[in-house]
PDB file with SEQRES, HELIX, SHEET and CRYST1 records, atoms N, CA, C and O in Angstrom:
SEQRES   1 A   75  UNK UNK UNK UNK UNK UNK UNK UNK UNK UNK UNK UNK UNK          
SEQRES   2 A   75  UNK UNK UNK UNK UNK UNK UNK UNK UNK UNK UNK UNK UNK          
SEQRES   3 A   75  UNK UNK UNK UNK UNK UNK UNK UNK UNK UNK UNK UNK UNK          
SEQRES   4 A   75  UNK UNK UNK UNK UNK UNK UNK UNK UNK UNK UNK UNK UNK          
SEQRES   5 A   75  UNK UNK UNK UNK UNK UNK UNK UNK UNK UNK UNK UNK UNK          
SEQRES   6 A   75  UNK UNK UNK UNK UNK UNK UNK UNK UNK UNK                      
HELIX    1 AA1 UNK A    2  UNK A   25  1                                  24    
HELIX    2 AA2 UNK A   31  UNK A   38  1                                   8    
HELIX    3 AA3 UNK A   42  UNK A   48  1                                   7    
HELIX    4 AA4 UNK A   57  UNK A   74  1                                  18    
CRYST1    1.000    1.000    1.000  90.00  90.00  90.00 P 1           1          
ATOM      1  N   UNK A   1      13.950 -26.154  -5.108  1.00  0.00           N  
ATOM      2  CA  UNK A   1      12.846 -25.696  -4.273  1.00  0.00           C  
ATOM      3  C   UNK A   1      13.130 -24.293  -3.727  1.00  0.00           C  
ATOM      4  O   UNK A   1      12.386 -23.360  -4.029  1.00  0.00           O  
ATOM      5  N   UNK A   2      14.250 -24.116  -2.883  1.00  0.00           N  
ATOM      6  CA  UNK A   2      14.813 -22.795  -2.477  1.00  0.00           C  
ATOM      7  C   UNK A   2      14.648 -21.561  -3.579  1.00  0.00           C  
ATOM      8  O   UNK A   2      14.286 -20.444  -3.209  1.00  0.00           O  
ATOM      9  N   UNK A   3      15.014 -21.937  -5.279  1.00  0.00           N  
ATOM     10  CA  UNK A   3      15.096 -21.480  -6.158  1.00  0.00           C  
ATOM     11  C   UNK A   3      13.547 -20.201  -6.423  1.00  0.00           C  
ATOM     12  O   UNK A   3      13.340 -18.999  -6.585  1.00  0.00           O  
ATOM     13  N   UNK A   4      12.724 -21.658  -6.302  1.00  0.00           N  
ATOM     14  CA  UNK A   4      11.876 -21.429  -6.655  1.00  0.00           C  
ATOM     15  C   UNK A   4      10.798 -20.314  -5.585  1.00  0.00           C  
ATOM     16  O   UNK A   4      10.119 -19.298  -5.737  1.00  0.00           O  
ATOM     17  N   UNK A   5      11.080 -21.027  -4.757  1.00  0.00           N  
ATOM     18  CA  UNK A   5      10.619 -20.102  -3.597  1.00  0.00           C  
ATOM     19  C   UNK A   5      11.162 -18.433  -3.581  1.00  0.00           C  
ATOM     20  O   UNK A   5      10.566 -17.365  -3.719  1.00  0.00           O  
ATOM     21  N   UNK A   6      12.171 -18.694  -3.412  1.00  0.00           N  
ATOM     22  CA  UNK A   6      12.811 -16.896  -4.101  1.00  0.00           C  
ATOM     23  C   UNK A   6      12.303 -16.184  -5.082  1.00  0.00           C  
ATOM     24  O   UNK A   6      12.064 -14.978  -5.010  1.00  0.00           O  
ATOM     25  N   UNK A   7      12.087 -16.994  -6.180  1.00  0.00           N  
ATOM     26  CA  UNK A   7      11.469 -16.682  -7.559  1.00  0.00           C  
ATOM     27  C   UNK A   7      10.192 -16.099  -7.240  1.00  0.00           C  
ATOM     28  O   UNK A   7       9.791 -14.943  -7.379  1.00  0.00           O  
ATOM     29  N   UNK A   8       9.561 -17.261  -6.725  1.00  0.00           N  
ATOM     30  CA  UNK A   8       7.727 -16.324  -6.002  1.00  0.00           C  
ATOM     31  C   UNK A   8       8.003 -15.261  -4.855  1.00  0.00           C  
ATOM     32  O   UNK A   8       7.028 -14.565  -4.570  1.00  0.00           O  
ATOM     33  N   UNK A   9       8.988 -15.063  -4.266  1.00  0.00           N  
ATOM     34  CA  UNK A   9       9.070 -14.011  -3.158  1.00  0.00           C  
ATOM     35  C   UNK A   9       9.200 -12.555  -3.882  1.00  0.00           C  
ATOM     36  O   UNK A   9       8.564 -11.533  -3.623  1.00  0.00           O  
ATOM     37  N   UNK A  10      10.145 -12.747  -4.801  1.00  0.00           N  
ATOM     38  CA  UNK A  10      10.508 -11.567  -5.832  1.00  0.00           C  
ATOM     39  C   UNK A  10       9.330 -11.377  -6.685  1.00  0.00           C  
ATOM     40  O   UNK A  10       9.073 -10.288  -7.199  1.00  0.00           O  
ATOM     41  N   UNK A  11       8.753 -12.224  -6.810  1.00  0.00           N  
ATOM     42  CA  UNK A  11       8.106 -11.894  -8.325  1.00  0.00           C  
ATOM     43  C   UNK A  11       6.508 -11.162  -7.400  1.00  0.00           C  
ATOM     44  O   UNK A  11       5.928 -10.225  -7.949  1.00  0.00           O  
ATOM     45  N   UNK A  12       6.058 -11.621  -6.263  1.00  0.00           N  
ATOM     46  CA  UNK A  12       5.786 -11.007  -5.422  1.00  0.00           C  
ATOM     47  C   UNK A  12       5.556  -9.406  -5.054  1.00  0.00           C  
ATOM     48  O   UNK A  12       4.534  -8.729  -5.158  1.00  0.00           O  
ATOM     49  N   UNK A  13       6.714  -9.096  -4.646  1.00  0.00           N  
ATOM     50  CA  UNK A  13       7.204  -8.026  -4.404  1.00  0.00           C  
ATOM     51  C   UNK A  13       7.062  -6.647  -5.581  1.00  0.00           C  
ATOM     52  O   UNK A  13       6.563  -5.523  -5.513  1.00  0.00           O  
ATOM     53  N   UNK A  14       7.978  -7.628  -6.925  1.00  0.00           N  
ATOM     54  CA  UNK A  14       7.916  -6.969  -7.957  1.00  0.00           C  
ATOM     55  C   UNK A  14       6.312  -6.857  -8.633  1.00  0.00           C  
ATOM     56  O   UNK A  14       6.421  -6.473  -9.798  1.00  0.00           O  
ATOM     57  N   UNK A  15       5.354  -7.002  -8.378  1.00  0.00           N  
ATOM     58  CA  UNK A  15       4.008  -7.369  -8.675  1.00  0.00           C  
ATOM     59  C   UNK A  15       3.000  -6.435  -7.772  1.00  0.00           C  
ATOM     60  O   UNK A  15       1.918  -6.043  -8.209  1.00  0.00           O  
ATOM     61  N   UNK A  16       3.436  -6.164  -6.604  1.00  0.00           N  
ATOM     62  CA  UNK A  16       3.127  -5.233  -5.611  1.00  0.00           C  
ATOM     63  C   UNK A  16       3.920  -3.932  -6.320  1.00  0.00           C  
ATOM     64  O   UNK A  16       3.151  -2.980  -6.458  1.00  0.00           O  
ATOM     65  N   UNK A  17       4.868  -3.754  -6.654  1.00  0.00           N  
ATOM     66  CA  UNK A  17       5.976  -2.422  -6.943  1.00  0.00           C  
ATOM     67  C   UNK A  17       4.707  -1.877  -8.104  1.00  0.00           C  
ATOM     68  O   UNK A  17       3.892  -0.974  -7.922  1.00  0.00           O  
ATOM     69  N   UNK A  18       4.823  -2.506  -8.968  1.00  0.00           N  
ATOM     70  CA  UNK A  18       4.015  -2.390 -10.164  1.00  0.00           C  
ATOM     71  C   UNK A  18       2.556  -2.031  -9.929  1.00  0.00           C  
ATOM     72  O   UNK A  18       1.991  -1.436 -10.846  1.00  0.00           O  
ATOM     73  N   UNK A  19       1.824  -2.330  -8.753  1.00  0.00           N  
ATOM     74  CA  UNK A  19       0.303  -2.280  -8.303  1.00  0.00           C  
ATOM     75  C   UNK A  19       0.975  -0.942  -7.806  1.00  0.00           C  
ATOM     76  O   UNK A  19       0.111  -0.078  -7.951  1.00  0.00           O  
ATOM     77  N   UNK A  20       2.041  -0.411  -7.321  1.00  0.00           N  
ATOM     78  CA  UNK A  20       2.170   0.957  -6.461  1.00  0.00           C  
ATOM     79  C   UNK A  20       2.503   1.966  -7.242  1.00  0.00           C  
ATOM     80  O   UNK A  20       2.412   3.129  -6.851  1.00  0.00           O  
ATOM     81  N   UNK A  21       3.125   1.486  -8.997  1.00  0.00           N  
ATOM     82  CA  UNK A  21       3.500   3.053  -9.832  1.00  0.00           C  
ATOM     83  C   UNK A  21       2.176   3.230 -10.148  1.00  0.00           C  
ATOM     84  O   UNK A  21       1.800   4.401 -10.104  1.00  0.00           O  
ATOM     85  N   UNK A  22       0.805   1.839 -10.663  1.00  0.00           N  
ATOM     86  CA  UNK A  22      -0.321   2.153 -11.111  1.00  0.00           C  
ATOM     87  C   UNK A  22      -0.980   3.362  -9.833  1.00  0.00           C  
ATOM     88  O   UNK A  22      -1.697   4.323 -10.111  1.00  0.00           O  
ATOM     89  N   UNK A  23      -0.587   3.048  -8.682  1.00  0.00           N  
ATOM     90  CA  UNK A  23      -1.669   3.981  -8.135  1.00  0.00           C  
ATOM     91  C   UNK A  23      -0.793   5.307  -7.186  1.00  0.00           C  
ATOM     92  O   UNK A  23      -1.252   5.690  -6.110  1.00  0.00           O  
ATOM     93  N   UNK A  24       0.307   5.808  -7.691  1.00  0.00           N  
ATOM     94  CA  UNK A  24       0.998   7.205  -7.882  1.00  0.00           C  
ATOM     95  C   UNK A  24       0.587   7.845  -8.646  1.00  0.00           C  
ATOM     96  O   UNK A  24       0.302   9.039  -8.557  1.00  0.00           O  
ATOM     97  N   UNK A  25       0.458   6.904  -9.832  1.00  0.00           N  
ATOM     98  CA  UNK A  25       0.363   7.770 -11.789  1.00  0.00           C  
ATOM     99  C   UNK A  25      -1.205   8.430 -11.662  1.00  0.00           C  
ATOM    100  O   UNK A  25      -1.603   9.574 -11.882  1.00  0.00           O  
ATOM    101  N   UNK A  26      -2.026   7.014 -11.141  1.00  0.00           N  
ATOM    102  CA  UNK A  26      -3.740   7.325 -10.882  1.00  0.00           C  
ATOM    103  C   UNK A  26      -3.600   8.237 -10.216  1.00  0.00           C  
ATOM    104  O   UNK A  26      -3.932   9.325 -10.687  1.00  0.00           O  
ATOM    105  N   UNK A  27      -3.130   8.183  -9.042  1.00  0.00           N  
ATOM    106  CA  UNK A  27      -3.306   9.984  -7.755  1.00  0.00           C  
ATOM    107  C   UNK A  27      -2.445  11.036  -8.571  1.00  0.00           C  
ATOM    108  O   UNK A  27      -2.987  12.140  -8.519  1.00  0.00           O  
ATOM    109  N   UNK A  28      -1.605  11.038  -9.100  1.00  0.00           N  
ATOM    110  CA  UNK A  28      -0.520  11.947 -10.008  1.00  0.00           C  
ATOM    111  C   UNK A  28       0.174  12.500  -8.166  1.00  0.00           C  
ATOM    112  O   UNK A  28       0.073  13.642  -7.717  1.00  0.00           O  
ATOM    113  N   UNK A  29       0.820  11.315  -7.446  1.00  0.00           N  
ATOM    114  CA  UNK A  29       1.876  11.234  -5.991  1.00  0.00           C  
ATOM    115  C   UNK A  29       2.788  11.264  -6.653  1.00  0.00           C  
ATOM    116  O   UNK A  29       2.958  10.362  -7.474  1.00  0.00           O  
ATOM    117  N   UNK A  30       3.854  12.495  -6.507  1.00  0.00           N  
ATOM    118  CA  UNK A  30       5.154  12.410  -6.579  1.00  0.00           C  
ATOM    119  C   UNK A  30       5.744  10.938  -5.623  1.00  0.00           C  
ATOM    120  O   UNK A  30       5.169  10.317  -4.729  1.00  0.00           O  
ATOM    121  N   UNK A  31       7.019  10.743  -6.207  1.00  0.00           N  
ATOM    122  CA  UNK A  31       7.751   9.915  -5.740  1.00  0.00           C  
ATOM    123  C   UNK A  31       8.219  10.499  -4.400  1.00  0.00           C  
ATOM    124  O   UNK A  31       8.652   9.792  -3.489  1.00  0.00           O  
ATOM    125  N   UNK A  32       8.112  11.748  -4.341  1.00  0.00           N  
ATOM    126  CA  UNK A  32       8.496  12.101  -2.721  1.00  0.00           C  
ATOM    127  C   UNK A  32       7.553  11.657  -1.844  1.00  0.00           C  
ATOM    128  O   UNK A  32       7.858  10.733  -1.089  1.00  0.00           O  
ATOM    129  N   UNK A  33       6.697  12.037  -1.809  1.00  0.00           N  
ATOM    130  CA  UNK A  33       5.186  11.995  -1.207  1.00  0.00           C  
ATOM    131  C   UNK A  33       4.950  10.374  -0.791  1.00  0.00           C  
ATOM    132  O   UNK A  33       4.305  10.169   0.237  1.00  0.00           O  
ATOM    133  N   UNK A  34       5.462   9.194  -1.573  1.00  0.00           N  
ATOM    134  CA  UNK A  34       5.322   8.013  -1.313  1.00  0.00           C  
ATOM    135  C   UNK A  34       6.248   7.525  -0.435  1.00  0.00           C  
ATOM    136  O   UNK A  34       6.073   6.571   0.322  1.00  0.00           O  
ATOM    137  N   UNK A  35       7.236   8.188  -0.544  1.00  0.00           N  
ATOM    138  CA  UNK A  35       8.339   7.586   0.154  1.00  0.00           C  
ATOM    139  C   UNK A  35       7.847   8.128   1.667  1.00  0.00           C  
ATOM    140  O   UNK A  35       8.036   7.392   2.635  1.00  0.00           O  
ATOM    141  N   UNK A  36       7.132   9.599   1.860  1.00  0.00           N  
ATOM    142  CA  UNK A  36       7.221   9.962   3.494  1.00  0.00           C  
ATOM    143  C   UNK A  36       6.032   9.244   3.731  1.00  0.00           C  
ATOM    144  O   UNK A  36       5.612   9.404   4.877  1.00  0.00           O  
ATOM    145  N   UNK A  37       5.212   8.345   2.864  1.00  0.00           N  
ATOM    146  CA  UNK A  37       3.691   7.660   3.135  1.00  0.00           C  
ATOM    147  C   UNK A  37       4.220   6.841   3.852  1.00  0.00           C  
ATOM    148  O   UNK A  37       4.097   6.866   5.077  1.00  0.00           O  
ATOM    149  N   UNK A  38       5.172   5.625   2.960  1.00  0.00           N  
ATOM    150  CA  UNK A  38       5.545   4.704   3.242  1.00  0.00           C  
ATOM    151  C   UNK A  38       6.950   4.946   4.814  1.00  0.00           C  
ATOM    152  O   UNK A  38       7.297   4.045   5.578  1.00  0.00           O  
ATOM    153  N   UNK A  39       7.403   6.264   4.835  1.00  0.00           N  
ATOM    154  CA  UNK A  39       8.333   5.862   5.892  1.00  0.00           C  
ATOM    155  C   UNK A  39      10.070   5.735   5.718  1.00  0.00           C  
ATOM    156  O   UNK A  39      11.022   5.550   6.477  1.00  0.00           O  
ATOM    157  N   UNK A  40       9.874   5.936   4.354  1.00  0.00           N  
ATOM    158  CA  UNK A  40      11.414   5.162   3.532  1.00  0.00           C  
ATOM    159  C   UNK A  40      12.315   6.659   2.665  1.00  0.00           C  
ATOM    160  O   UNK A  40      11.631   7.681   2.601  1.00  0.00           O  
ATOM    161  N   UNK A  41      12.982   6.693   2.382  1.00  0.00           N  
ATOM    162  CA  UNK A  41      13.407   7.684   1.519  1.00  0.00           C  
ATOM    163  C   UNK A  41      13.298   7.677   0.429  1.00  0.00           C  
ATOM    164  O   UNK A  41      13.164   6.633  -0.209  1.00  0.00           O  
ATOM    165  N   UNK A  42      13.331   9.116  -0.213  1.00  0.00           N  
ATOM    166  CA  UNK A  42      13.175   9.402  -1.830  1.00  0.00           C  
ATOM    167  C   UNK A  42      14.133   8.288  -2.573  1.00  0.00           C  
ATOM    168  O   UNK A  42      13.766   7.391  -3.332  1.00  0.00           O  
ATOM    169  N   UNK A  43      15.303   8.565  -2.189  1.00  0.00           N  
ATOM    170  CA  UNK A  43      16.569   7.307  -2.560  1.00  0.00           C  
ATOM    171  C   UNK A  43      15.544   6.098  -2.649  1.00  0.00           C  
ATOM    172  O   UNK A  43      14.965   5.752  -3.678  1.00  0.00           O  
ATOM    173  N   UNK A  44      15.423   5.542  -1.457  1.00  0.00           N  
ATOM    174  CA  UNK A  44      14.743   3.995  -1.558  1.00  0.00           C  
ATOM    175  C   UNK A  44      13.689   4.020  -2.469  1.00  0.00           C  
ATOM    176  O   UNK A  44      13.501   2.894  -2.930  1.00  0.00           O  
ATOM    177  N   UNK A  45      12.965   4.823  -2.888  1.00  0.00           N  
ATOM    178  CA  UNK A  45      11.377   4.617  -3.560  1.00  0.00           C  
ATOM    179  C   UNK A  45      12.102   4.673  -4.810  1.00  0.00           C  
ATOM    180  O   UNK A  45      11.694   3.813  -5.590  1.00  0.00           O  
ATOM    181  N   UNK A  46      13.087   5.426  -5.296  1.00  0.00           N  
ATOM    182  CA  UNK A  46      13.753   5.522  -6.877  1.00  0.00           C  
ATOM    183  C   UNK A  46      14.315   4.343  -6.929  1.00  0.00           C  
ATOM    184  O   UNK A  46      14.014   3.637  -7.891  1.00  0.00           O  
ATOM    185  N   UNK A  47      15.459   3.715  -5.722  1.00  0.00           N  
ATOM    186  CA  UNK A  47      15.971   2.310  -6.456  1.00  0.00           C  
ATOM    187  C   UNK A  47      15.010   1.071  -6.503  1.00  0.00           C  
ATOM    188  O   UNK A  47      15.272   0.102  -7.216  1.00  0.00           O  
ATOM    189  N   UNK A  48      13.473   1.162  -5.429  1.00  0.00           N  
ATOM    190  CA  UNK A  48      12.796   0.197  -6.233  1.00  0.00           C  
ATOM    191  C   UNK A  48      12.361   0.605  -7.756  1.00  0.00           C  
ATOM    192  O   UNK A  48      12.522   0.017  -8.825  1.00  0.00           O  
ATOM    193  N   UNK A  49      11.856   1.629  -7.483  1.00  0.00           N  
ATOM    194  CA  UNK A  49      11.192   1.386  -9.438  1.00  0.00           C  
ATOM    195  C   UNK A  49      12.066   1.843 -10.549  1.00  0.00           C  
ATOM    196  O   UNK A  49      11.542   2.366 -11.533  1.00  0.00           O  
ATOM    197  N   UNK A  50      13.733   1.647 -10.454  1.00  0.00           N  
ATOM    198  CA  UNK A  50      14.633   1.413 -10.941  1.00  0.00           C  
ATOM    199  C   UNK A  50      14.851  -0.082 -11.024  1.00  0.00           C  
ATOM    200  O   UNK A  50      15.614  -0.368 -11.948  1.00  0.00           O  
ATOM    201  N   UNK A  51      14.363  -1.230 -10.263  1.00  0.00           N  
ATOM    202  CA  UNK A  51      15.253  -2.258 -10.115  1.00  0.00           C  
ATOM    203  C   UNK A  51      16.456  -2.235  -9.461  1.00  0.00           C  
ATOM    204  O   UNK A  51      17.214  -3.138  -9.817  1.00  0.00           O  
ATOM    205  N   UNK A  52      16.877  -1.494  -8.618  1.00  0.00           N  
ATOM    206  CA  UNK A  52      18.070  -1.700  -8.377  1.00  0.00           C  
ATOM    207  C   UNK A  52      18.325  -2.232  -6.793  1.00  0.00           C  
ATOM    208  O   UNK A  52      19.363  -2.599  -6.242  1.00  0.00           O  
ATOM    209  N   UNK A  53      16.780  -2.105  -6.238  1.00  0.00           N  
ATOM    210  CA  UNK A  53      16.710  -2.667  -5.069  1.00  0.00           C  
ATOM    211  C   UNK A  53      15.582  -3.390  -4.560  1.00  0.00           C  
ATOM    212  O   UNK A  53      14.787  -2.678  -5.174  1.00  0.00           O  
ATOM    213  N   UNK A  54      14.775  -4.263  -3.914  1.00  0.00           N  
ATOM    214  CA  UNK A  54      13.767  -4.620  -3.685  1.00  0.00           C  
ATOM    215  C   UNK A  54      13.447  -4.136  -2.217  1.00  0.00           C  
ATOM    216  O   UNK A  54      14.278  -3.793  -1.376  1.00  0.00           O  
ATOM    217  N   UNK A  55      12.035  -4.179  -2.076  1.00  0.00           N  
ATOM    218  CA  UNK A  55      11.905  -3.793  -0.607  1.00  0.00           C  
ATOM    219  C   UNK A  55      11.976  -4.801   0.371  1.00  0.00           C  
ATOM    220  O   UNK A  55      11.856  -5.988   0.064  1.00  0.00           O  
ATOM    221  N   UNK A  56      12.205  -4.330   1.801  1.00  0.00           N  
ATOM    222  CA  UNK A  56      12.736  -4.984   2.689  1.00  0.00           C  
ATOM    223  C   UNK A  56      11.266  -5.416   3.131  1.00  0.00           C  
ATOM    224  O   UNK A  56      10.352  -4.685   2.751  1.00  0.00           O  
ATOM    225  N   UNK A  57      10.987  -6.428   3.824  1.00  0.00           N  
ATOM    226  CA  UNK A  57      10.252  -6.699   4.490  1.00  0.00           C  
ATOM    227  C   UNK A  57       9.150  -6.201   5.364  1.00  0.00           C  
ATOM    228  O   UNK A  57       7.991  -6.614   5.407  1.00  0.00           O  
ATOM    229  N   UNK A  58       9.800  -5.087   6.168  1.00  0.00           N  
ATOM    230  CA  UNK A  58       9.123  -3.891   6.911  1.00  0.00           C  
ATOM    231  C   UNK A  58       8.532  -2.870   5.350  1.00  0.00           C  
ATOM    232  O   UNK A  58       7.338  -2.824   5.055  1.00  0.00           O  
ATOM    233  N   UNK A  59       9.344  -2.329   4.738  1.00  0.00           N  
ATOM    234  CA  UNK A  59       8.697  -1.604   4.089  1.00  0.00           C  
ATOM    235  C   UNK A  59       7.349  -2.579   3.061  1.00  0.00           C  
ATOM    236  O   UNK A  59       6.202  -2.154   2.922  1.00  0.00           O  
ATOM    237  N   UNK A  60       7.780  -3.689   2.554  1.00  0.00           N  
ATOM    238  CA  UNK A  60       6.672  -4.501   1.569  1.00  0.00           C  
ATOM    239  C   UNK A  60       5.337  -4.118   2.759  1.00  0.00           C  
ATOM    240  O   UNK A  60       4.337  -3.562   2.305  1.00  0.00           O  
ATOM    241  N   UNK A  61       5.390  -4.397   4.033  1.00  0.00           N  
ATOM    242  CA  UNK A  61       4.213  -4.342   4.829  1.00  0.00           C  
ATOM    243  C   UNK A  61       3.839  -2.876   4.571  1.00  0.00           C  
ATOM    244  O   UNK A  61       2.802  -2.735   3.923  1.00  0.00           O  
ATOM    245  N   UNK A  62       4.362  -1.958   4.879  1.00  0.00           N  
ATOM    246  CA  UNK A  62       3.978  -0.099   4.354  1.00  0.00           C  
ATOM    247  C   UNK A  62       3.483  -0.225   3.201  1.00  0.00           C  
ATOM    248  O   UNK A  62       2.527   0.422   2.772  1.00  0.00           O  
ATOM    249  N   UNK A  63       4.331  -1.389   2.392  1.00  0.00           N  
ATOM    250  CA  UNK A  63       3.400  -0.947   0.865  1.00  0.00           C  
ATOM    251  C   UNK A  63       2.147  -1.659   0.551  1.00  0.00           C  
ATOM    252  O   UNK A  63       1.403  -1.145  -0.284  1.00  0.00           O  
ATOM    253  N   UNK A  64       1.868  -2.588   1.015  1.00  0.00           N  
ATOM    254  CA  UNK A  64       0.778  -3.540   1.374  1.00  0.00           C  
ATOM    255  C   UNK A  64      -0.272  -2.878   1.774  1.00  0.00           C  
ATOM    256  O   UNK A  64      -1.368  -2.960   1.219  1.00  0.00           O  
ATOM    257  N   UNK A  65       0.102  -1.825   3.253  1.00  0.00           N  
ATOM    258  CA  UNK A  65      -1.087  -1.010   3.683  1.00  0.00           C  
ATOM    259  C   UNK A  65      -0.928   0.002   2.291  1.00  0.00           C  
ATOM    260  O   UNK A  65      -1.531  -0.532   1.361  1.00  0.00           O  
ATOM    261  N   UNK A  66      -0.590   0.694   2.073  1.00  0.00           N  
ATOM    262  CA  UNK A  66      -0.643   1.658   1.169  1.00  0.00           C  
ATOM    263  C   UNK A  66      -1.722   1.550  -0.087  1.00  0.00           C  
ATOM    264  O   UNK A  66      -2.454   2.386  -0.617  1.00  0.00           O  
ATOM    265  N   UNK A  67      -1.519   0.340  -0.288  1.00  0.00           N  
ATOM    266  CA  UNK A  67      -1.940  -0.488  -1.317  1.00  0.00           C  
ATOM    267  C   UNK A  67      -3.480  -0.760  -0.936  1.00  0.00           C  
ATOM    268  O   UNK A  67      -4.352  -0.439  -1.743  1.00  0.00           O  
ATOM    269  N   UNK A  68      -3.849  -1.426   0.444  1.00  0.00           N  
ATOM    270  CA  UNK A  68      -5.474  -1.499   0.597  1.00  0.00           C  
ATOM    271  C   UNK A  68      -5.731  -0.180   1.023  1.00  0.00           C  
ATOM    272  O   UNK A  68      -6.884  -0.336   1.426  1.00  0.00           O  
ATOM    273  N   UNK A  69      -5.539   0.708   1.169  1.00  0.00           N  
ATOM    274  CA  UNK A  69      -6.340   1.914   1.556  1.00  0.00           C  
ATOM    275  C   UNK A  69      -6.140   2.796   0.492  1.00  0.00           C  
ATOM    276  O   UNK A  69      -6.566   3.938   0.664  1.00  0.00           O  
ATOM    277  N   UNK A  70      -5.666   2.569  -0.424  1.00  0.00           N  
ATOM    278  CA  UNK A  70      -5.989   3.420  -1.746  1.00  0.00           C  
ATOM    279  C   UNK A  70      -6.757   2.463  -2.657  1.00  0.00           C  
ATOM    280  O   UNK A  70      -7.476   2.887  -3.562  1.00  0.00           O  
ATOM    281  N   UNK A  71      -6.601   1.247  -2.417  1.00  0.00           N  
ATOM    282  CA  UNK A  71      -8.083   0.216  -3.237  1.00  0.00           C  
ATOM    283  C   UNK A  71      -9.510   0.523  -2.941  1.00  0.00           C  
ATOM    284  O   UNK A  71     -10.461   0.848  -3.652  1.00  0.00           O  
ATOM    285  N   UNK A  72      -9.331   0.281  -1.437  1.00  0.00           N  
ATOM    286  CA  UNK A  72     -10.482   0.933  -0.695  1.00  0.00           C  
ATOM    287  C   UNK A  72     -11.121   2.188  -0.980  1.00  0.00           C  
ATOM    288  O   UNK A  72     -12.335   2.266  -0.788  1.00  0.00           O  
ATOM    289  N   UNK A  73     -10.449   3.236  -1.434  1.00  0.00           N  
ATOM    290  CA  UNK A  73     -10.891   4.315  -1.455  1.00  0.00           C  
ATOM    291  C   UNK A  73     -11.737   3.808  -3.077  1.00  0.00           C  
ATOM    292  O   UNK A  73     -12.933   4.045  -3.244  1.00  0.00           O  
ATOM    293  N   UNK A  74     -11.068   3.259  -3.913  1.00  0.00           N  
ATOM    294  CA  UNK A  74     -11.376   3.486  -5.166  1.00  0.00           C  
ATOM    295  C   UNK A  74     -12.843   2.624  -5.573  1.00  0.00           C  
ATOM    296  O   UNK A  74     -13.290   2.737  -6.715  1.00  0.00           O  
ATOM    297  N   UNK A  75     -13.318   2.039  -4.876  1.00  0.00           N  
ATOM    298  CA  UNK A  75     -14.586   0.838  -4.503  1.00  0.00           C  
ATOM    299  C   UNK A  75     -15.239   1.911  -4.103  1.00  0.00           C  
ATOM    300  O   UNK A  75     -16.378   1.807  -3.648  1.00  0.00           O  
TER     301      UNK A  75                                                      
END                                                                             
């Protein structure tokens, strides 16, 4: 159960990461530019869409907003 629950937390996360390169590439946002959106550093925004790190909690919420107000715009 624990397993599994992790599994949907990540897969989550990683599913949101992926909704956030689609809408950098769409705006053509440097990876700098996202990171001072979101609050986080250039470092942190490269080791998520490297895999080498997932986001923390506080930031998933930055990327969450990030995420409806560039949907919003696109409606």
């Amino acid at each position: 159960m624990l397993y599994q629950m992790l599994y949907y937390i990540w897969g989550a996360k990683m599913q949101e990461l992926e909704t956030l390169k689609g809408i950098i590439k769409e705006k053509d946002l440097s990876q700098e530019k996202l990171a001072r959106a979101l609050g986080v550093s250039l470092n942190t925004v490269i080791r998520w869409f490297q895999n080498k790190s997932k986001p923390s909690d506080l930031a998933l919420i930055q990327i969450r907003k990030f995420i409806n107000k560039h949907k919003r715009r696109q409606t």
